[in-house]
C-alpha positions in Angstrom: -27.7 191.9 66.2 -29.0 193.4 62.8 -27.1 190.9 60.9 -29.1 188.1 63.1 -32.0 189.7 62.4 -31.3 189.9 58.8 -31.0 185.9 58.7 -34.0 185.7 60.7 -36.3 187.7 58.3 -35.4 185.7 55.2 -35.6 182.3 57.1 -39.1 183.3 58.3 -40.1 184.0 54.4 -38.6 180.8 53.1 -41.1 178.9 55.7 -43.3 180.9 54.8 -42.6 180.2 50.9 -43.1 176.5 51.5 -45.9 177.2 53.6 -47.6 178.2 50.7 -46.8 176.2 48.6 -46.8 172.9 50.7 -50.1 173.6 51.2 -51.3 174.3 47.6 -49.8 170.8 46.5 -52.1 168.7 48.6 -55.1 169.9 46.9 -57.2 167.6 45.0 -56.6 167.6 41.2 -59.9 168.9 40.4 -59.3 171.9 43.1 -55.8 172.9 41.7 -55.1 176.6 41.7 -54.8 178.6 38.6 -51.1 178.8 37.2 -51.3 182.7 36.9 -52.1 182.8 40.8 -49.5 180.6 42.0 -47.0 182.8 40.1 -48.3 185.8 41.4 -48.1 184.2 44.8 -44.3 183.3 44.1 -43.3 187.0 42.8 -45.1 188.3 46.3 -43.0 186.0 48.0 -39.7 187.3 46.3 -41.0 191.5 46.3 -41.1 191.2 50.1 -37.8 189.9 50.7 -36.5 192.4 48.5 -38.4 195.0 50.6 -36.4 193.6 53.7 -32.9 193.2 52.1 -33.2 197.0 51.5 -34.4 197.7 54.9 -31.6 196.7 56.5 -29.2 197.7 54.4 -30.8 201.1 54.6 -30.8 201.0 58.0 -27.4 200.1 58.7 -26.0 202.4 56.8 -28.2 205.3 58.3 -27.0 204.1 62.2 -23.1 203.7 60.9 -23.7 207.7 59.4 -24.8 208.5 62.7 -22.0 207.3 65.0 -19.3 209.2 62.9 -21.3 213.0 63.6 -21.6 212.1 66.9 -18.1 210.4 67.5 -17.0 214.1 65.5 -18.4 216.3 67.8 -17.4 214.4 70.9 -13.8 214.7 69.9 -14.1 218.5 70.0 -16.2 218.3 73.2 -15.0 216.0 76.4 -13.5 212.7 76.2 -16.1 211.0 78.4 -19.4 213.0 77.1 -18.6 211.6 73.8 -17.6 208.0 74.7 -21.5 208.6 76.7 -23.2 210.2 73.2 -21.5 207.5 71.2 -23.2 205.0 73.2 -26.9 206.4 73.2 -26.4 207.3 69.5 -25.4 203.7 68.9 -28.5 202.3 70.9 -30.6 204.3 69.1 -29.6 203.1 66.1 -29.6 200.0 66.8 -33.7 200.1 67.5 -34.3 202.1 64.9 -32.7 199.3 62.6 -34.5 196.5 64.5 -38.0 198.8 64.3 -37.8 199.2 60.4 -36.3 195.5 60.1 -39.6 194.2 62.0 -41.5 196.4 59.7 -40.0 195.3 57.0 -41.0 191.4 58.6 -44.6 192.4 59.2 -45.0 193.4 55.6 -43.4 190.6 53.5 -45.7 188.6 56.0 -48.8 190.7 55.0 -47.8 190.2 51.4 -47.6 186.9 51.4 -50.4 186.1 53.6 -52.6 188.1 50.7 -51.0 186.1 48.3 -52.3 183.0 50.2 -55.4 184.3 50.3 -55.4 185.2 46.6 -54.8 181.5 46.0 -57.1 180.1 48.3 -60.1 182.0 47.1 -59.4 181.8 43.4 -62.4 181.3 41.7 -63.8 178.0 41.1 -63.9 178.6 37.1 -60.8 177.0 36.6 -62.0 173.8 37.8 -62.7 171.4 34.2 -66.2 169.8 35.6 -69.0 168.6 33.9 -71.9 167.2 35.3 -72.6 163.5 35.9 -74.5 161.6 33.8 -78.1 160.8 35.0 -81.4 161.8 35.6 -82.8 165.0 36.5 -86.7 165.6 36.9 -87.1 164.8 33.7 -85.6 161.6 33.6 -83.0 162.5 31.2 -78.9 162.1 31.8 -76.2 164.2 33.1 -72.3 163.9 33.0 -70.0 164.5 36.1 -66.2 164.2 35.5 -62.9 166.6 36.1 -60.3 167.2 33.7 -56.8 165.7 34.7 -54.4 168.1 37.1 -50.8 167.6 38.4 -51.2 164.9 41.0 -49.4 165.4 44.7 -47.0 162.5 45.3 -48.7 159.2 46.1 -47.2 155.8 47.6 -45.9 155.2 43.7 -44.0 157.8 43.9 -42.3 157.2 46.8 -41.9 153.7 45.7 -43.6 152.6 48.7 -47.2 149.7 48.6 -50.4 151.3 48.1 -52.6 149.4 50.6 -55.2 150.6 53.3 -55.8 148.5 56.3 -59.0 147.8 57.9 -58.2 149.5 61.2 -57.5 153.1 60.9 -54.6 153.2 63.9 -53.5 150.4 62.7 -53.4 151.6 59.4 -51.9 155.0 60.4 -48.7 153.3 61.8 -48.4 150.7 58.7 -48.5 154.1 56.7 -45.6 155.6 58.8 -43.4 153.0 58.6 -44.0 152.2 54.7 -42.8 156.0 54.2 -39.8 155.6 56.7 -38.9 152.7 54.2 -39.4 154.3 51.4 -37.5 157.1 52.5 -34.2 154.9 53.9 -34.7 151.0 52.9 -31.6 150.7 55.5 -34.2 151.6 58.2 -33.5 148.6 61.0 -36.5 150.0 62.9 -39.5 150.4 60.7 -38.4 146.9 59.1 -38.8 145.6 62.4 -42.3 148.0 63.1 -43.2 146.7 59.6 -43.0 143.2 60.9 -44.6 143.3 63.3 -47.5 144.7 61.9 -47.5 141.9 59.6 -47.6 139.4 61.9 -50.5 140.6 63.8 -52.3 140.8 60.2 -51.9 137.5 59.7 -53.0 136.6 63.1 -55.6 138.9 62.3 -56.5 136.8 59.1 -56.0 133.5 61.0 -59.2 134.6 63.4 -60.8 135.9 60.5 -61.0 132.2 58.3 -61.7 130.5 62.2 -64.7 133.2 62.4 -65.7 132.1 58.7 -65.3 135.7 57.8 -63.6 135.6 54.4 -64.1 138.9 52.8 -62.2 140.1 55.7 -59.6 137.4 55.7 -58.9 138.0 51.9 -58.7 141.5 52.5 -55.6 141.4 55.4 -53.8 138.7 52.8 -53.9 140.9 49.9 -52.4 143.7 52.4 -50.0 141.6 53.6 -48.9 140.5 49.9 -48.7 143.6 48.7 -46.2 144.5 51.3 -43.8 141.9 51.0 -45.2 139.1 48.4 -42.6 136.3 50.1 -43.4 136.9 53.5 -43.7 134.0 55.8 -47.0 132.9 57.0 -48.6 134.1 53.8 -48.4 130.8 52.2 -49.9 129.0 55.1 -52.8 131.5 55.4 -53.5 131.0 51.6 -53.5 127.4 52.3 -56.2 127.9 54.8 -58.4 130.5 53.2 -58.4 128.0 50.1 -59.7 125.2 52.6 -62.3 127.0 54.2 -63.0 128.5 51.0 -63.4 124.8 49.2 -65.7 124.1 52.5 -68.3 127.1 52.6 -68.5 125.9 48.8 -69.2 122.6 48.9 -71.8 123.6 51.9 -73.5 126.2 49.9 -73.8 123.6 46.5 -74.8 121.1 48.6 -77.6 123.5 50.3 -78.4 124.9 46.9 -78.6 120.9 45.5 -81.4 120.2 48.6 -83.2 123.4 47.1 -83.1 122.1 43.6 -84.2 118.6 44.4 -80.9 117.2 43.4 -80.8 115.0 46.8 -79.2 112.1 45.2 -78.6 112.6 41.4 -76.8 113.3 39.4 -73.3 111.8 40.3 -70.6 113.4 42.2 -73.1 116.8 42.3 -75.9 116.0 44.6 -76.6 116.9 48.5 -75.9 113.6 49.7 -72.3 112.8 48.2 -71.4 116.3 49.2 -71.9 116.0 52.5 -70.8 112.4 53.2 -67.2 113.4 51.5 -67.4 116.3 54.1 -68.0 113.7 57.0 -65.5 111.4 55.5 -62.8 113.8 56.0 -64.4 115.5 59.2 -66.7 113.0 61.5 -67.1 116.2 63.5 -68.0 118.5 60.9 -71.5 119.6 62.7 -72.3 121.6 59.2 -72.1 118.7 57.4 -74.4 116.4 60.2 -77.1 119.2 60.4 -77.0 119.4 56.8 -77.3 115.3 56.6 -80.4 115.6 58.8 -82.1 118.7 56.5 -81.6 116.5 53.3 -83.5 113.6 55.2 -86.3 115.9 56.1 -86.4 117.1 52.2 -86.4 114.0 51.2 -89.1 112.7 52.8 -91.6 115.8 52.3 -90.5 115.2 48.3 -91.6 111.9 48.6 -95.3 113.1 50.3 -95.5 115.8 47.8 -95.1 113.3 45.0 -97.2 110.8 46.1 -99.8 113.7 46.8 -99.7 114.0 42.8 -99.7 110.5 41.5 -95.9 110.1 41.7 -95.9 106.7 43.4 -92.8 105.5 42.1 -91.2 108.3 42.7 -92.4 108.6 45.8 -91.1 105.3 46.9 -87.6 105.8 45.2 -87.0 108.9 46.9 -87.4 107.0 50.7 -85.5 104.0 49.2 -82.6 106.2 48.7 -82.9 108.1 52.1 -82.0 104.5 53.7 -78.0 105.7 52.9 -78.4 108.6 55.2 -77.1 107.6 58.7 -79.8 108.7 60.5 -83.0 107.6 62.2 -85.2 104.7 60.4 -88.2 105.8 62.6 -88.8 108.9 59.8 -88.4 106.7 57.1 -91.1 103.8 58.3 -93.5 106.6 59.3 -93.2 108.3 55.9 -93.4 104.8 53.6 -96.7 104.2 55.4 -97.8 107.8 54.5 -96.8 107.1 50.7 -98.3 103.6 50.7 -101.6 105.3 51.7 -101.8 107.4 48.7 -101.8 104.9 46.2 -105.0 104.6 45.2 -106.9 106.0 42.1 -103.4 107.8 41.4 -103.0 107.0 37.7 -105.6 110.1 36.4 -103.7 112.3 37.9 -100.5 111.6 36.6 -101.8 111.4 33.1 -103.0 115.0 33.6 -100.1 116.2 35.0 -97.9 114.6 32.5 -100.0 116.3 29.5 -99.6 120.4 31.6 -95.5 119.3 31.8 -95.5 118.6 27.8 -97.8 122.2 27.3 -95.3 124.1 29.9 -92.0 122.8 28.3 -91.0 120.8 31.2 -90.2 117.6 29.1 -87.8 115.9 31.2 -90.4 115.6 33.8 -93.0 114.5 31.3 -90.9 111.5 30.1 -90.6 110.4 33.9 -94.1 110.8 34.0 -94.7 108.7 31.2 -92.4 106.1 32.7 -94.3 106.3 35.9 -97.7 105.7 34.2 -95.7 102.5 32.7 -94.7 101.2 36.2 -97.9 101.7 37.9 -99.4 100.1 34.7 -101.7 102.7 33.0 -103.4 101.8 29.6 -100.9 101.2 26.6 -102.8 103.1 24.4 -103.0 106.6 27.0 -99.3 106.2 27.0 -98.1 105.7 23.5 -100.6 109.0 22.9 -98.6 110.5 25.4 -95.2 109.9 24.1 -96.0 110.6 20.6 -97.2 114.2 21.3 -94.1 113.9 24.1 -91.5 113.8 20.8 -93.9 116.5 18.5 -93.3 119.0 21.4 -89.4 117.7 21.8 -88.8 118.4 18.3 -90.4 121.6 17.5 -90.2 123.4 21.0 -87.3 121.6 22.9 -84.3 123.8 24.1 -81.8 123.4 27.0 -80.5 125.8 29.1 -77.9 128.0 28.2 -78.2 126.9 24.3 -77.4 129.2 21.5 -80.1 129.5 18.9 -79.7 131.5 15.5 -82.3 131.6 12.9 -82.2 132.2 9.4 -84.4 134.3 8.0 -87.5 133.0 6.2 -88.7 134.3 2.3 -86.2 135.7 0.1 -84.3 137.8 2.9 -80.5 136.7 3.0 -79.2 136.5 6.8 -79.7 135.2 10.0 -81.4 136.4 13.8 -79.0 137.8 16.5 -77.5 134.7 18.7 -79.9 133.9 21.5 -79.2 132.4 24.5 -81.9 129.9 26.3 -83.0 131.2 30.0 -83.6 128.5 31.9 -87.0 128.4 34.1 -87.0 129.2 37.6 -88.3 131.9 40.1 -86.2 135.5 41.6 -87.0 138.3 44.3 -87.1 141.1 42.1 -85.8 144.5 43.4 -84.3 145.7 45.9 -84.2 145.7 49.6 -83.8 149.8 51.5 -80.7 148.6 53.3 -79.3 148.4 49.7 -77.1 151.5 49.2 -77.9 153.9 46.2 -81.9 151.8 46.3 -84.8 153.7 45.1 -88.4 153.1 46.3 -88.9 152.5 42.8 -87.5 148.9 43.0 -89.8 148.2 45.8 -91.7 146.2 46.8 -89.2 143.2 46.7 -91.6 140.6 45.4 -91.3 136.8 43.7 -91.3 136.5 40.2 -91.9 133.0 38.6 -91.0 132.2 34.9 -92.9 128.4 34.5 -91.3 128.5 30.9 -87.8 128.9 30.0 -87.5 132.2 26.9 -84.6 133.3 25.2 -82.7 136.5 25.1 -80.0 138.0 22.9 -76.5 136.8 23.6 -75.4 140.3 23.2 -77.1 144.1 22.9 -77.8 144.8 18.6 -74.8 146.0 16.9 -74.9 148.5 14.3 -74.6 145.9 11.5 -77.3 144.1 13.0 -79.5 146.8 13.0 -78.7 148.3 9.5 -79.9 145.3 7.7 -83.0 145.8 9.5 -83.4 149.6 7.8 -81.6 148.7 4.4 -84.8 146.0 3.9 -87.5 148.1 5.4 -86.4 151.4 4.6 -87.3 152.2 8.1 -86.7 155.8 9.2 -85.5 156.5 13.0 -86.8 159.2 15.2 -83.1 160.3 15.7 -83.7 160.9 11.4 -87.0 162.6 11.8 -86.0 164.7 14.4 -82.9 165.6 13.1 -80.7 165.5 15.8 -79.4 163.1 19.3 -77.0 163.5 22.1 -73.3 162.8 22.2 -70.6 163.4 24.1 -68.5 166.6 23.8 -64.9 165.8 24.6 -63.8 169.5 24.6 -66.1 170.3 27.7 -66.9 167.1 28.7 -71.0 167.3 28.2 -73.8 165.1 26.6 -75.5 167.6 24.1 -77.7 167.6 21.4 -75.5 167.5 17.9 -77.5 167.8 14.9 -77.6 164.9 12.1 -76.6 162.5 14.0 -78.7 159.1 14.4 -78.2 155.6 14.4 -75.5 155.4 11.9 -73.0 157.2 14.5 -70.9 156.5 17.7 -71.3 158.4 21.1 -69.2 161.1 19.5 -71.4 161.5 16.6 -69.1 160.1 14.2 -69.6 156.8 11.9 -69.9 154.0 14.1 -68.2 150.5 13.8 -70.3 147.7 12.9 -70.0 145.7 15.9 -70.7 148.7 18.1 -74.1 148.2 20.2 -76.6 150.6 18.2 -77.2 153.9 19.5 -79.5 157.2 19.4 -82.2 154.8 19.0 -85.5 155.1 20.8 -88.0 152.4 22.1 -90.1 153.2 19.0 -87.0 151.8 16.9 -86.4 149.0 19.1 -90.1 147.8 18.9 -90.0 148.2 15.1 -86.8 146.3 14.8 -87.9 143.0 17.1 -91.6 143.1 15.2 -89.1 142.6 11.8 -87.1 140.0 13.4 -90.8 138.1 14.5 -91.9 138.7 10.7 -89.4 137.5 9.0 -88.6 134.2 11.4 -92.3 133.7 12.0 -90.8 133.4 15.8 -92.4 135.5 18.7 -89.2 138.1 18.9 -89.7 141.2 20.8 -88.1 143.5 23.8 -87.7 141.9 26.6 -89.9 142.3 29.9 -88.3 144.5 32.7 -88.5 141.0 34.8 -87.0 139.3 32.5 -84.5 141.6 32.3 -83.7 141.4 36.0 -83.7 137.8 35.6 -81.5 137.4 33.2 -79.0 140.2 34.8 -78.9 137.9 38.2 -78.7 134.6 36.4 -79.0 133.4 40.0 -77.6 135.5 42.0 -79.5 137.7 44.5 -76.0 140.1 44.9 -76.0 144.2 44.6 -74.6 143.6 41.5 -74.2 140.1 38.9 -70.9 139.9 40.0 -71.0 140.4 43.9 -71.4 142.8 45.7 -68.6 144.9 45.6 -66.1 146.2 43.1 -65.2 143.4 40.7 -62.2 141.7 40.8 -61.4 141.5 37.1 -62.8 143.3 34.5 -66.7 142.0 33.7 -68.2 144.6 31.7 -67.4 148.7 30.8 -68.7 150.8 33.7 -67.5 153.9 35.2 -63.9 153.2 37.3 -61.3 155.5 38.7 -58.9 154.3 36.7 -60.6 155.2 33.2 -59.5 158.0 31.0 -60.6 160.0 27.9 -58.8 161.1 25.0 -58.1 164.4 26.4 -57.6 162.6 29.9 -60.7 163.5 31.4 -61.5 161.1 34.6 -64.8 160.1 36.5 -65.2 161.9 39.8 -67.4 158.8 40.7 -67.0 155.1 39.6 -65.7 151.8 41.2 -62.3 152.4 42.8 -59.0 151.0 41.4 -60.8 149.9 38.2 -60.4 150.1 34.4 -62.1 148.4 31.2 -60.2 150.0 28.9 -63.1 151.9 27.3 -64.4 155.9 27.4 -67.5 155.3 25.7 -69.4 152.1 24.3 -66.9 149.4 23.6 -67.7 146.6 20.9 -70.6 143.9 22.0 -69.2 141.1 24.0 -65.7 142.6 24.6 -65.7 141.1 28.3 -67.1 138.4 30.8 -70.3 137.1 30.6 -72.5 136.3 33.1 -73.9 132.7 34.3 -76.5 132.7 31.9 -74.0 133.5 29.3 -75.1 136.8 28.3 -72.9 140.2 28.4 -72.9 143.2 28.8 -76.5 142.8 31.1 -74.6 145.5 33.2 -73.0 147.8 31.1 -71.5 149.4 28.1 -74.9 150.7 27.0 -78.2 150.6 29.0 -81.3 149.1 27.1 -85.1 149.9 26.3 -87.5 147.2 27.9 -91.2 146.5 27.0 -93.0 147.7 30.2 -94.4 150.9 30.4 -92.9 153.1 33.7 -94.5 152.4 37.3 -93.1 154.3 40.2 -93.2 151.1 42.2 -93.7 147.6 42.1 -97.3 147.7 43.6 -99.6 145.6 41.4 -96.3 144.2 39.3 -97.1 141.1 37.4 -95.7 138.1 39.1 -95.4 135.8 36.0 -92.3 137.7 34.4 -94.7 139.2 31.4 -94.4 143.0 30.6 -96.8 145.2 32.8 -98.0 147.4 29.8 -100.6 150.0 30.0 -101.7 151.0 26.6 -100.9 154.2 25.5 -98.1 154.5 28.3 -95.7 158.0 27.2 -92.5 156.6 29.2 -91.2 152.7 29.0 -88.4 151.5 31.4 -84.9 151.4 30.9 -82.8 148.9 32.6 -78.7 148.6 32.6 -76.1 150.8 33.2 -73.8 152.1 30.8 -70.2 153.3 30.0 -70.7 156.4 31.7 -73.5 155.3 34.4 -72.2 156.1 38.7 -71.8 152.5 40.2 -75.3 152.2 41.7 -76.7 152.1 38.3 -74.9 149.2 37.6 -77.0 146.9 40.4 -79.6 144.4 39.1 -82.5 146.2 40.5 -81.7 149.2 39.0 -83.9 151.0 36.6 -85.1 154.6 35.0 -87.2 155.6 32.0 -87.4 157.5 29.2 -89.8 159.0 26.5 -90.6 156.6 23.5 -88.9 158.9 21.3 -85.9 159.5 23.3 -82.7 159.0 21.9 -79.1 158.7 23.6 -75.5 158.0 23.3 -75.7 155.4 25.9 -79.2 153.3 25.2 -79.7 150.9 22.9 -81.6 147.2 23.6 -81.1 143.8 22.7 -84.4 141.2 21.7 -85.9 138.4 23.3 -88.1 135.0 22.2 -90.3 132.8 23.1 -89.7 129.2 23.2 
């Protein structure tokens, strides 16, 4: 019985050894007990089952001792009194061995138990935090990441797929057969399990394209390929995702080609050839015939609209062409007489019109104009006026969208502008809606903005050559210089502090910076100086762009959470916060977009990744940059025109962008902070803007 109990005891302490220490490895990395504690908690864990080794030994040696003086005495005494004290000495013994063995239990289990406790409650110092970087009430930035600790075993490590699907049970059984796999890859059972499951994803996914709901249906493919990459069905369900895909695409274009006027020009990407392919492949496609019948009604309120304004022939043109739409000839009749009615003293109107188009840029419209005023046979003289100022404005003021412009500088200055890129006209809701996670009340209300001209903005945010010819003509002298001092970031506690000597010459570290590094530890008062050089010596309008503008530009047509979706990107777009990044010392973020890396801790050289539609980069990222306007808590009495909403005199001035080290709400479109004129960071600089 004491030798039972003996295996008992040190069985109970080796559970409750890997108690322990089972559950100190399933803390989080940033939670990770001290190394000291953990061995203290191991040597606990070996002291008390020394203490029972001994206390059995002890013991058993103490009841053997004890049955020999009695077995003596009984000798010399009566046979049967002695074979009677033998026995009651013997039980006695035997509980006094098993009372000091459970002692013995009940301590090493106190003594550990303390040791858990020890571990549990260590203090929180050990933990390698700093605090995240962004505004407090002051507006100004803090940093939140956690030094790198022993990770617990994940799927990789047992060589098992990392995926997560949609429904949790489901999920939870997917997860305990992946690790039954992992742990025998002979396992008949959870291969079949594991089939199963698959098959009802790619049921699941089946419904999901039927139901039009793609996000989800790409979701249970990608789980499904990451399981087994050759698994049967998944080429199939591809097949059909890319189909349904290719349909809501040619839908939306078309739908977006009805917005944009492009009804039945130019070839191959207009409403109407969209949608009579789709009918031509699909009579029954009922998208495709209400979208037929919207187009007709478009048409023929264009056609109104331009007769309303003098545009007879286009007018005319317009129902001439919405004879190939296979629908009712009533609408068309009734809406030619309309037209035919507005002729009359039209030919005023158009000249008028055709002169604001010329002033506003729009010089595609004025030529059609012009060509109108020929057809409907308007004085010769009126129109070759017309075109002749028509080819002034084309030569000295004509861009297209999306071209790059680079100026030299005038006067004896040797170099050229930054590369600008040409914004094209058009309207956007700016700001954001409250059902918008991470939204302030800030970027409210949503209202339309309308740019009636197209402007330029940089290509990319100023480098640091870019900004040093600037000071080596002007001798200009930063605040960062004046001061004396900026922030960067410590990599030996992970903190943004002040560092003195350190200005716009210098990286995020403080150290020299490269020359195509975006410029840092500058302030808005070196950003306005820099864009009033530019206009100087280019005798062009450059300056810093308006917050609307800004927005613009960051959207380039999109009205997404962020310019690349609403989600997590796909591929790598711009340098943001991810999961994935690391620092030189291997410091992580504790809060960036999951299961994502750019490759850069810190600003990373201008247009190192995608750009957006509008072919700028960075609009996002990398470093956040000084606007014109000065700061409004809301959008309440916000300029609707896309200019600056400047108050003179104004101490703070927006900031718009995220940056290398901004959370992931920072990174939306809508987005935006402010800072003190004279403010300088390690993750601000700005890019210019012009006028056309």
């Amino acid at each position: 019985m004491l030798i039972s109990n003996h295996r008992l005891i040190k069985l109970s302490l080796c559970l409750l050894t890997f108690g322990l220490f089972s559950s100190a490895s399933v803390w989080a990395q940033d939670e990770a007990p001290d190394e000291a504690l953990t061995t203290e908690a191991e040597t606990a864990v070996e002291t008390a089952t020394d203490v029972v080794d001994a206390s059995v030994d002890d013991t058993l040696e103490a009841a053997g001792q004890t049955i020999a003086d009695v077995a003596a005495e009984a000798i010399e005494d009566v046979a049967a009194e002695a074979v009677d004290a033998s026995e009651d000495v013997v039980t006695g013994a035997v509980d006094t061995a098993e009372d000091v063995v459970a002692g013995a239990v009940d301590t090493a289990e106190d003594v550990v138990t303390e040791a858990v406790e020890t571990v549990e409650e260590a203090p929180t110092t050990t933990r390698r935090t700093v605090n995240r970087l962004g505004l407090d009430t002051s507006n100004e930035f803090s940093l939140d990441m956690s030094a790198p600790m022993a990770l617990v075993p994940t799927a990789a490590d047992l060589d098992m797929p990392d995926v997560t699907l949609p429904d949790a049970d489901q999920d939870a059984l997917l997860q305990d057969v992946l690790v039954r796999m992992a742990l025998d890859p002979e396992d008949a059972a959870a291969k079949t399990e594991r089939d199963g499951i698959l098959n009802d994803l790619l049921a699941q996914a089946a419904a999901a394209v039927d139901a039009n709901q793609m996000g989800m249906a790409r979701r249970l493919q990608t789980a499904v390929r990451t399981i087994d990459s050759n698994y049967a069905g998944l080429a199939n369900l591809g097949a059909a995702i890319t189909a349904r895909t290719a349909r809501n695409l040619a839908l939306a274009d078309a739908a977006a080609d009805i917005t944009e006027g492009r009804y039945f020009s130019p070839p191959e990407t207009n409403a109407y050839e969209r949608y009579a392919a789709m009918l031509s492949a699909d009579p029954e496609n009922q998208a495709a015939t209400d979208g037929m019948n919207t187009l007709l009604l478009a048409v023929i309120e264009a056609a109104k609209v331009d007769a309303t304004a003098g545009d007879y022939e286009q007018s005319l043109d317009l129902l001439t062409q919405a004879e190939q739409i296979p629908l009712s000839e009533v609408q068309l009749s009734q809406a030619r007489s309309e037209v035919s009615g507005l002729l009359g003293d039209v030919i005023f109107s158009m000249q008028s019109d055709t002169t604001a188009d010329i002033d506003a840029g729009r010089y595609d419209s004025a030529d059609t104009r012009i060509a109108q005023l020929v057809a409907v046979g308007a004085d010769n003289g009126t129109i070759n006026q017309l075109r002749v100022r028509l080819a002034d404005a084309r030569k000295y003021g004509s861009f297209s969208p999306g071209q790059e412009i680079q100026e030299a500088f005038t006067g004896v200055l040797t170099g050229q502008t930054p590369v600008m890129i040409v914004v094209p006209a058009g309207e956007f809701l700016m700001g954001s809606d409250p059902s918008v996670e991470d939204s302030s009340n800030n970027e409210r209300p949503v209202h339309r903005v309308s740019f009636a001209r197209g402007f330029a903005m940089a290509q990319h945010e100023t480098t640091v050559a870019e900004f040093r010819l600037f000071v080596n003509d002007t001798g200009y002298t930063t605040d960062a210089e004046k001061i004396g001092k900026s922030r960067v970031y410590d990599e030996d506690n992970g903190t943004i502090s002040e560092k003195e000597r350190v200005n716009w010459r210098h990286d995020f570290h403080g150290r020299n910076a490269d020359a195509e590094l975006p410029v840092i530890h500058v302030s808005w008062n070196d950003a306005a100086a820099y864009s009033k050089w530019l206009a100087d010596n280019t005798g062009r309008n450059y300056r810093l762009p308006s917050e609307a503008e800004f927005e613009y530009s960051t959207r380039a047509g999109t009205q997404s959470i962020y310019w690349w979706g609403d989600g997590v990107p796909e591929i790598v777009v711009t340098n943001v916060t991810g999961d994935r990044d690391k620092s030189a010392s291997g410091r992580r973020w504790t809060d960036g977009f999951r299961r994502y890396n750019d490759g850069f801790w810190g600003p990373a050289p201008v247009a190192n990744y995608t750009s957006n539609l509008f072919g700028l980069y960075d609009m996002s990222g990398n470093v956040s940059e000084w606007t014109n306007d000065c700061w409004h808590s809301t959008y309440v009495q916000a300029p609707t025109d896309g200019s600056a909403w400047v108050n003179p005199g104004c101490a703070r001035r927006v900031i718009r962008g995220a940056s290398w080290s901004s959370a992931p709400g920072k990174a939306r479109s809508a987005s935006r902070i402010s800072s003190g004129t004279s403010s300088r960071f390690s993750r601000v600089g700005f890019r210019v803007a012009r006028d056309l």
